[in-house]
C-alpha positions in Angstrom: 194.5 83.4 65.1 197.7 85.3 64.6 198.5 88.2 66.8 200.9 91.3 66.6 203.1 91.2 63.5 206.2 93.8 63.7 205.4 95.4 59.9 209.3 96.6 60.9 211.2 92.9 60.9 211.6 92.2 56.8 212.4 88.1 56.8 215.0 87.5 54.0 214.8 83.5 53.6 215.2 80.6 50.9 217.5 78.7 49.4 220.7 78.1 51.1 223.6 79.4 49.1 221.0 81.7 47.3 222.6 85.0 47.9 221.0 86.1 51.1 223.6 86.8 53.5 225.3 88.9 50.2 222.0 90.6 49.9 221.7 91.5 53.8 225.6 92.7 53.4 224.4 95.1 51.0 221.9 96.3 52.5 224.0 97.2 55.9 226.1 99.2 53.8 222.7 100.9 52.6 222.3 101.8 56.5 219.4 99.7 57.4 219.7 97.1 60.5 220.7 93.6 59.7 220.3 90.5 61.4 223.0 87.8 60.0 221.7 83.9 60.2 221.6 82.6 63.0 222.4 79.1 61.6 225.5 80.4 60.8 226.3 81.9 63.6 225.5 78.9 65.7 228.4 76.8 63.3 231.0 79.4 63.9 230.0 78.7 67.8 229.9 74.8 67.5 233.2 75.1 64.7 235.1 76.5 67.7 234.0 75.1 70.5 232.6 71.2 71.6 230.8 70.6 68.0 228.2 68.9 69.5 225.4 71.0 67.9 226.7 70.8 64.1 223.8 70.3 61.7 225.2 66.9 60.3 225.9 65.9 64.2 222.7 66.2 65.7 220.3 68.5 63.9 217.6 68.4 66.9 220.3 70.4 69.0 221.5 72.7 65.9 218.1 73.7 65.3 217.4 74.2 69.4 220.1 76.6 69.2 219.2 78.0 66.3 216.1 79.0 67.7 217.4 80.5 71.0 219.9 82.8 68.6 216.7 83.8 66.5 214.4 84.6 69.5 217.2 86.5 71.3 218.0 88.3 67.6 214.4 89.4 67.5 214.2 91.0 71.0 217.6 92.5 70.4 216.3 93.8 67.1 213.1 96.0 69.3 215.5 98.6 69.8 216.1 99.9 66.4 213.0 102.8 65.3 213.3 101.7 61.4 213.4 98.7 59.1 215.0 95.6 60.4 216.7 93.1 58.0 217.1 89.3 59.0 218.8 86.5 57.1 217.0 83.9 57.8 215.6 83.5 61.1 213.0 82.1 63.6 210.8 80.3 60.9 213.3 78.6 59.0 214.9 77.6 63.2 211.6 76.1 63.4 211.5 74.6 59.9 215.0 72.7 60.7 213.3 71.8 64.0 210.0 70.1 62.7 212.3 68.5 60.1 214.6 66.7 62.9 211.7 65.2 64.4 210.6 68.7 66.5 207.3 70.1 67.3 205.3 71.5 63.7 206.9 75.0 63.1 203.5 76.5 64.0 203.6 74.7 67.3 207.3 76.6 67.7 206.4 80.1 66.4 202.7 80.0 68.4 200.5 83.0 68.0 203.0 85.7 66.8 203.9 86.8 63.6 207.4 87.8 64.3 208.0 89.2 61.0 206.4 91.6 58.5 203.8 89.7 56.1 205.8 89.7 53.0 208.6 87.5 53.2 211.6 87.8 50.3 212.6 84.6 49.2 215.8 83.9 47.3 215.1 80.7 45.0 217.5 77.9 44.6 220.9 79.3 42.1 223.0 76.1 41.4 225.4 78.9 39.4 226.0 80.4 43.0 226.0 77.4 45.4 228.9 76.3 47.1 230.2 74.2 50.1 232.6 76.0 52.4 233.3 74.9 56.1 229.7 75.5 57.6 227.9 74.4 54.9 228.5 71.1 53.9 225.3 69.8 52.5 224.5 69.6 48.8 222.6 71.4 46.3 219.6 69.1 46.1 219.4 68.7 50.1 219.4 72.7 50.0 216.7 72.4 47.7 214.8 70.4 49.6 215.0 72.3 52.6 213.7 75.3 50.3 210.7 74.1 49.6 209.9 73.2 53.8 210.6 77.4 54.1 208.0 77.8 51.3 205.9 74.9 52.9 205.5 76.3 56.5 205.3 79.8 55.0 202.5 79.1 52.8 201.0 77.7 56.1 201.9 80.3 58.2 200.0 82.6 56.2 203.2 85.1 55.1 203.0 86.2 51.4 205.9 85.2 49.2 207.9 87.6 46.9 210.7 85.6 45.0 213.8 87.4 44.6 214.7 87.2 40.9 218.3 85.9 40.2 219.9 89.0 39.2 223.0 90.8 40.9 222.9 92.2 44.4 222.4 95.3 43.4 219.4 94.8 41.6 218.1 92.7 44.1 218.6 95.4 47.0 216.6 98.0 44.5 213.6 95.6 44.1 213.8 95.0 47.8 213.1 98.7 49.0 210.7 98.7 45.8 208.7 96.6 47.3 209.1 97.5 50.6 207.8 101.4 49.6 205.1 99.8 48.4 203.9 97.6 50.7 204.3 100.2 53.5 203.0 102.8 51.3 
């Protein structure tokens, strides 16, 4: 059974090269918290220091590390009152985890839900996918890890609302939409 669920920690996940850290941008500038991905974050680390935890170097330690940033985001996140933001985060850590031979995702997560119950997803947008120096994989392997987010959280229990592909503005309007409405 799943315990505690912080209704204030809103999960923005799917597709990589989707639109979500754009999305999370925007809505910083709206004046909510954000949490930026802590994938990312860990390549920036890696990019400038030993490498040795680069995704296409050994994905067991990438998504270890990923993790540790994730957990650490969501105890530094307890100290804002309102609505917190994350791109990306914990689950899709232990998603990348399970997938490089890891413990199941559940296993990783155990009894918390460390995120509100509706999770936005951002579906796959070939039109906006591109490579740049931390993400080097391609469309079809972001696709595929797409559909292990949707996987685990179908099996986590989270209810899914897809993020239609329209412009970030749109997309932050239909966010706080739905938000209103599921808090309201």
């Amino acid at each position: 059974m799943v315990s505690r669920m912080n209704t204030n920690f809103i999960l923005i996940t799917g597709c990589s090269g989707g639109g979500k850290s754009t999305l999370l941008d925007a809505l910083g500038r709206h004046g909510f918290a954000i949490s930026p991905e802590p994938g990312r974050r860990v390549i920036a680390s890696e990019l400038a220091g030993s490498g040795g935890a680069l995704p296409w170097v050994d994905m067991a330690a990438f998504a270890s590390r990923a993790i540790e940033t994730a957990r650490a985001d969501l105890e530094a996140a307890r100290e804002f009152d309102g609505p917190v933001f994350f791109d990306r985060g914990l689950i899709d850590a232990a998603v990348a985890c399970e997938h490089s031979g890891g413990p199941p995702a559940a296993d990783t997560l155990g009894e918390v839900r460390h995120y509100a119950k509706q999770v936005f997803v951002v579906p796959p947008w070939k039109e906006l996918f591109a490579n740049d120096a931390a993400r080097r994989h391609d469309f079809s392997a972001a696709v595929q890890e797409y559909d292990r987010i949707l996987c685990a959280l179908d099996d986590l229990g989270y209810d899914r609302f897809e993020l239609p592909r329209v412009g970030v503005a749109d997309r932050v309007e239909i966010v706080l939409q739905e938000r209103r409405a599921d808090c309201g």
